[in-house]
N, C-alpha and C positions, 0 to 999 in steps of 0.2 A: 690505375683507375683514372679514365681518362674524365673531365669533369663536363658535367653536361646538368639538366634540370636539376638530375636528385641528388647533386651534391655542391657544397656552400663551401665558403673560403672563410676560414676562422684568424685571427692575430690571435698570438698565444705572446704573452708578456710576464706572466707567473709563473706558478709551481710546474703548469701542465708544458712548461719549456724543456721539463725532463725529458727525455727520449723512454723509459721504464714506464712514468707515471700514465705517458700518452699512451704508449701500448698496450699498455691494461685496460686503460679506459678505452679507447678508440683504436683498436686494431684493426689493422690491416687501410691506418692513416695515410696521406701522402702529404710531405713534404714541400711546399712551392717552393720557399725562400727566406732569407733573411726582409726585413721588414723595418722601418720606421714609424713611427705616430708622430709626427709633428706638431711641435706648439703643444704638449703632453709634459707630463712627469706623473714617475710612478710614486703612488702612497700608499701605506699601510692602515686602513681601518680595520673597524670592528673586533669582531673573534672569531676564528677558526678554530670548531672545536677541536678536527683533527688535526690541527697543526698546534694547538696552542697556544695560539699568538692571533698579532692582529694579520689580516690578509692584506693584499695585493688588491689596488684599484687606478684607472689612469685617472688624471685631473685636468685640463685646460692650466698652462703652465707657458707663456708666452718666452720663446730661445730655445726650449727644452727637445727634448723628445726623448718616446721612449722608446726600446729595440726591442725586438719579437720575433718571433718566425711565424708567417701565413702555412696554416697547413688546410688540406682539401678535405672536408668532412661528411659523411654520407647521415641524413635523417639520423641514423640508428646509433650514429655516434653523438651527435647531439642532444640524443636523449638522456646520453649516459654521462655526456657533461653538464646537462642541465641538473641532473640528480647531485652530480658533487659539485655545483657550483650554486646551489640552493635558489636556483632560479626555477620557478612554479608555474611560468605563462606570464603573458605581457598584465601591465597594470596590476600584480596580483600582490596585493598587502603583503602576503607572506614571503617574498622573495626576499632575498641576503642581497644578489647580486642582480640586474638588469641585464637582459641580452639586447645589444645596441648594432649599428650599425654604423661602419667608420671608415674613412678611405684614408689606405696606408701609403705610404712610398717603398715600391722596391727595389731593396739594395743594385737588381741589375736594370732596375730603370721602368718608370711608369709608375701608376699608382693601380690602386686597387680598392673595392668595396669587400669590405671581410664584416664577417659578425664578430665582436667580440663583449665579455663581461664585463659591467661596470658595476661597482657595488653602489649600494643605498648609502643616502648621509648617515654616519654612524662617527665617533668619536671616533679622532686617529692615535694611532698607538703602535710597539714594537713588534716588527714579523719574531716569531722562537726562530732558534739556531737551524732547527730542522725545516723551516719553510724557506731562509733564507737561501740555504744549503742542495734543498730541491731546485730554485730558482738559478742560481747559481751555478749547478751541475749543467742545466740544459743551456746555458748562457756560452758557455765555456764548450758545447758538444756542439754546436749550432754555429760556433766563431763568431759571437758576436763581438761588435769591435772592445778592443784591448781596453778604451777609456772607459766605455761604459761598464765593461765586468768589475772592474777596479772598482770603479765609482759603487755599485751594486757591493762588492765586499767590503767595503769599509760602513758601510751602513751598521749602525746600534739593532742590536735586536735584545728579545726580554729576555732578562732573569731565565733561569731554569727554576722550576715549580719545587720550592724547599730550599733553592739555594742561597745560600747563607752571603749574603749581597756586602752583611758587614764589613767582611776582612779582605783586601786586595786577595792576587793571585799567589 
């Protein structure tokens, strides 16, 4: 898919970093590259219901940055991450997440204007093992650099739902 009008250049820095997750959602994706956000860090707000946990959001974080990979997205795939990214339309009260526009640094040089999601102010809180571990799979599928996956696994995530928090391991 060569990219021309009817397709957009997305940063993916969360869960949809999976190579699985994105192909269910957005098949037949195309890959540009590995990616930076500068002057970024990644946080965990809100709630995920299907993750159980809080989600993925960049911040303005002055040294920082955060790694992602730009993939090429046609209309009909943005519809279908607008659906699980609980983004409803620009300015719409009911959004979870905002669709923003941001220019990345890539990895093989140059910058880029890509759309990607920022969540709304919400309390920040623990991603579950399973969002971390999504996030994580596509980090590691993608090569992103060795510090940052590290730094990404050693991250606190929550409790499992019932788990008896009391007694060590």
């Amino acid at each position: 898919m060569a990219q021309d009008e009817r397709t957009q250049l997305y940063f993916a820095y969360g869960s949809n970093l999976n190579p699985t997750q994105m192909a269910e959602r957005c098949p037949g994706h195309r890959v540009v590259g590995r990616a930076f956000l500068r002057g970024y860090t990644l946080r965990f707000r809100g709630y995920g219901r299907d993750w159980a946990g809080a989600v993925g959001t960049v911040e303005p974080s002055a040294g920082s940055d955060v790694w992602g990979v730009v993939f090429e997205l046609t209309p009909a795939h943005y519809v279908a991450l607008d659906r699980y990214e609980g983004y409803d339309g620009p300015d719409e009260a009911t959004n979870l997440y905002d669709r923003v526009e941001m220019t990345v640094g890539l990895e093989s040089g140059g910058a880029v204007a890509c759309l990607t999601y920022v969540i709304r102010p919400l309390a920040e809180g623990l991603p579950s093992r399973a969002y971390l571990d999504a996030i994580l799979t596509g980090a590691r599928h993608h090569g992103l650099p060795a510090e940052y996956v590290a730094a990404l696994a050693a991250l606190p995530v929550a409790a499992a739902a019932g788990a008896d928090v009391s007694r060590g391991p």
